[in-house]
C-alpha positions in Angstrom: 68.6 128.6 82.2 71.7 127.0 82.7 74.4 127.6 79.8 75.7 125.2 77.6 78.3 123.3 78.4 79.3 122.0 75.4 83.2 123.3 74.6 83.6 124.7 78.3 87.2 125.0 77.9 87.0 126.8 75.1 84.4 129.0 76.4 86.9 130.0 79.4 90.1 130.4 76.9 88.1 133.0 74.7 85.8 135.0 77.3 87.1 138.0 78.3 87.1 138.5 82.0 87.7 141.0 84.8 91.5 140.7 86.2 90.2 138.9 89.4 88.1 136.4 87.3 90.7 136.1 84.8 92.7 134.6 87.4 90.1 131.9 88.3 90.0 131.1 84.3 93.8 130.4 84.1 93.6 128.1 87.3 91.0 126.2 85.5 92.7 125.8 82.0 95.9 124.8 84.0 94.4 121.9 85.0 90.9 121.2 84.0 90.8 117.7 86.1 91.8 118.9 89.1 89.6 122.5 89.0 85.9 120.2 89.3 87.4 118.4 92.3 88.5 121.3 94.7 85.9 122.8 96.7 84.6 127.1 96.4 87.5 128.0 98.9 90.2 125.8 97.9 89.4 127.7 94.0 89.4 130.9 95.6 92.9 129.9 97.3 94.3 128.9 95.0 93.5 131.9 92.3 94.4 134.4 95.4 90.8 135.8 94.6 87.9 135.3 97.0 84.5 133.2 96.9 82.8 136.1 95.9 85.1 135.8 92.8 84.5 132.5 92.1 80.8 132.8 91.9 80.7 135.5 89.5 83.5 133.5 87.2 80.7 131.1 87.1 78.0 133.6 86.6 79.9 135.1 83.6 79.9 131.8 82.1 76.0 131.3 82.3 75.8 129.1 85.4 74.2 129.6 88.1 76.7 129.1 90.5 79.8 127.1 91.2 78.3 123.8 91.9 76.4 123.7 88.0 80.1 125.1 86.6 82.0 122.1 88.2 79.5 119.7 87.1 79.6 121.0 83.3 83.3 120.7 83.5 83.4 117.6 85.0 81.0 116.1 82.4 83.4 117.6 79.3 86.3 116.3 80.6 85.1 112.8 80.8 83.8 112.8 77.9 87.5 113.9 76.3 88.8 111.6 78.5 86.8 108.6 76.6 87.5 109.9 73.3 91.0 110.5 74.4 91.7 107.1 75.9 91.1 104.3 73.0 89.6 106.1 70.4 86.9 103.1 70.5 83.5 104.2 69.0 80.6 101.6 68.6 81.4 100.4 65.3 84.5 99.1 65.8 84.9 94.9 65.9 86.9 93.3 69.0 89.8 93.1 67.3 90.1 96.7 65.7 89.0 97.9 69.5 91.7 95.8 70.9 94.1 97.3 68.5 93.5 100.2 69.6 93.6 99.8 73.2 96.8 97.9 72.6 98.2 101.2 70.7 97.3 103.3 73.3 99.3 101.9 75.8 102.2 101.6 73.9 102.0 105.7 73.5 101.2 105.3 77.8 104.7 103.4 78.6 106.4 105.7 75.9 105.3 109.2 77.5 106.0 107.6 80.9 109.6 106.5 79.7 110.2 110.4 78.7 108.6 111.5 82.1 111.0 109.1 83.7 114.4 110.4 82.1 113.9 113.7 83.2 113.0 112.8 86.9 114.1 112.8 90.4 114.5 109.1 90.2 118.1 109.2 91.6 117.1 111.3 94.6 114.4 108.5 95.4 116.6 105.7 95.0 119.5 106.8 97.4 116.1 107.8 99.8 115.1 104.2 99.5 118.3 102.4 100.3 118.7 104.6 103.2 115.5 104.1 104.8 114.4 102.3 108.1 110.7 101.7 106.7 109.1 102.3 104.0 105.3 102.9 103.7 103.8 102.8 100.6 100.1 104.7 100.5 97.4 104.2 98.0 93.5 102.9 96.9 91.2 102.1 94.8 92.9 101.4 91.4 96.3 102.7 92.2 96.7 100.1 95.1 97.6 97.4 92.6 100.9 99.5 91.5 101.5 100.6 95.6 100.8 96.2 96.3 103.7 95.6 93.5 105.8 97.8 94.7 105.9 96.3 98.3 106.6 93.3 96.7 109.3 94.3 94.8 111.0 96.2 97.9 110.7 93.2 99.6 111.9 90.7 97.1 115.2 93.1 97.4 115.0 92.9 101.6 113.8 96.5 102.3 111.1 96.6 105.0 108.6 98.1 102.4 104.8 98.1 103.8 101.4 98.7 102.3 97.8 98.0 103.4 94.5 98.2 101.5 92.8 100.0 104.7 93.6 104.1 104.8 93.0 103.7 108.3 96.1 101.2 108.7 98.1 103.6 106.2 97.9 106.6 108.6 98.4 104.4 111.8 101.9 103.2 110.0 102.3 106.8 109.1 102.2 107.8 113.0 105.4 105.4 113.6 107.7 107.2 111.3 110.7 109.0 111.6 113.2 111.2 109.5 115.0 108.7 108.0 111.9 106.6 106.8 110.1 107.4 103.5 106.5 107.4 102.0 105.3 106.3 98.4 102.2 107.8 97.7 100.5 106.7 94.3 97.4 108.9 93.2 96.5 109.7 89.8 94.6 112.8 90.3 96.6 113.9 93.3 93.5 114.8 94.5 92.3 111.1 96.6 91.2 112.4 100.5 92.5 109.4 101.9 95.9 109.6 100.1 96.4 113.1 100.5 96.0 112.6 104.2 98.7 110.0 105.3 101.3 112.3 103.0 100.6 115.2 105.1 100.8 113.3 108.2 104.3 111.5 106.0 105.5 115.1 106.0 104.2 116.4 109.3 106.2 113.8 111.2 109.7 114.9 109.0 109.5 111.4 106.8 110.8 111.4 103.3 107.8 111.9 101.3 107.2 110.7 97.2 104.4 111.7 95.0 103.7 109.4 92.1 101.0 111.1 90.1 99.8 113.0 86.9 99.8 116.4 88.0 102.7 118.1 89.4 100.6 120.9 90.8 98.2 119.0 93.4 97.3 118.4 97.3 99.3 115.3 96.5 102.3 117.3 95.4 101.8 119.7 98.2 103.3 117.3 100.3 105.9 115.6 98.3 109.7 116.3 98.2 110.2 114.2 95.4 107.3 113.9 92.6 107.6 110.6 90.0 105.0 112.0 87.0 102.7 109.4 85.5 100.8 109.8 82.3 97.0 108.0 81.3 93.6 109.2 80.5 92.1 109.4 83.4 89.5 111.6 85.2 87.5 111.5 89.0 84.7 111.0 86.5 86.4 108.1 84.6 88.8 106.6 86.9 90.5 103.1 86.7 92.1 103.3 83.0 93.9 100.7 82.3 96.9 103.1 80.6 97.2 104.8 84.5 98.0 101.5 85.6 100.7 100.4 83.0 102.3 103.8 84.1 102.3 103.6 87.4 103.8 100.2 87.0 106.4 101.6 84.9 107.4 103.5 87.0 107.5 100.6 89.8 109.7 99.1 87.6 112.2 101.8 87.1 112.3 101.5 91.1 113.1 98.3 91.2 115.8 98.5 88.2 117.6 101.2 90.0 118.0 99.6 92.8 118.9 96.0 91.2 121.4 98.3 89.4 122.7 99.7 92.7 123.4 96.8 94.2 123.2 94.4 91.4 125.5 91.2 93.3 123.6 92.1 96.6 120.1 92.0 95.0 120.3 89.5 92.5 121.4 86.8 95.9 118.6 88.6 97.5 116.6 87.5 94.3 117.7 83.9 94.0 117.0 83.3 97.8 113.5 84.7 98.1 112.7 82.7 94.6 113.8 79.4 96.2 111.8 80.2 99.4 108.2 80.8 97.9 109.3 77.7 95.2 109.6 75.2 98.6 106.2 76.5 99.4 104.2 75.4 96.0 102.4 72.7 95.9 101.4 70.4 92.9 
């Protein structure tokens, strides 16, 4: 019979294991979100134990194997992730859900305004006005962020580049060159397609940023500079709204670092581009 799973994490935190297990239970409570995504090898990798380890962590636990352990987890940390997010429960009106939702982004941009203050941002900045090209890689829910971003670059005249398709992001990736630089955006750190074009970013000697939640991921791996994010969001429960207002955040503290760079240069750059797309509306 499979074991509970109710309070996995708290489970792991208070069993006592062997030393070799003991290291797959720290890797786990590092970063519970990330744990359920990698596969039996990458665990075993990572903890510098082997499979052989892994399964018998799981065993210990109840399971019956690795597969039923990452399904528990996964399935707990959604459900914090739920609770964690709005703090919504079924009895709540519109407007005391709203409330709420409204409250938790405001605690998002604060935590991401922290993050910000104490990172690399400088270092990605003078990266960005140095650059030849700049590919910007993402999906899913983080390509509305990378799709500002390009925007914003370009607004300011940088040669900025993103496209939906991961197939067209690692064909641009193929054309860089040292002095070009990569934006990769990825919640999780953990997206295939993502994680791909960075290494490919970095195999080829590019400039490579991580903008993410977790500064220990594949993402990260490959990442000079790493731009944290905050939000409540899982594999399991992907999308949140609060991911997106941070990654935004930090698009914006892009774009106001450069503005600020350059501020005579950008703000022309500004004025010109406005009165260009404002000949092209129609009424």
């Amino acid at each position: 019979m499979e074991s509970d799973n109710f309070n996995l994490l708290a489970r792991v935190s208070q069993t006592h294991f062997r030393k070799a297990e003991g290291k797959v239970g720290a890797l786990l409570l590092e970063s519970p979100e990330c744990f359920y995504q990698l596969s039996i090898s990458e665990v075993a990798t990572r903890s510098q134990t082997s499979e052989a380890t892994v399964i018998r962590f799981a065993k210990v636990l109840g399971f019956s194997g690795f597969q039923s352990l990452k399904i528990s987890l996964a399935q707990e940390v959604a459900v914090a992730n739920d609770i964690l997010s709005s703090g919504v429960v079924p009895t709540d009106d519109w407007q005391k859900a709203l409330l709420k939702a409204i409250q938790m982004y405001q605690v998002t941009l604060s935590e991401t305004g922290d993050l910000l203050l104490q990172s690399c941002i400088p270092s990605v900045l003078t990266a960005i006005e140095s650059a030849t090209m700049i590919l910007i890689t993402a999906v899913g829910t983080s390509g509305s962020a990378a799709s500002m971003l390009q925007y914003k670059l370009s607004r300011l005249g940088y040669r900025a580049y993103y496209h939906a398709d991961p197939h067209n992001q690692a064909l641009q990736v193929s054309l860089l060159h040292e002095n070009d630089v990569v934006i990769a955006l990825s919640a999780s750190g953990t997206t295939k397609d993502t994680v791909d074009v960075m290494r490919l970013a970095y195999e080829q000697g590019a400039k490579t940023v991580a903008v993410t939640q977790y500064a220990k991921s594949p993402l990260t791996s490959f990442a000079q500079d790493v731009l944290l994010t905050t939000g409540r969001e899982t594999a399991i429960s992907s999308g949140a709204v609060s991911t997106a207002i941070s990654q935004l955040a930090v698009v914006d503290a892009i774009f106001i670092g450069l503005m600020l760079h350059h501020f005579n240069d950008a703000n022309d750059k500004l004025r010109h581009t406005a009165s260009t797309l404002a000949r092209d509306r129609k009424f």
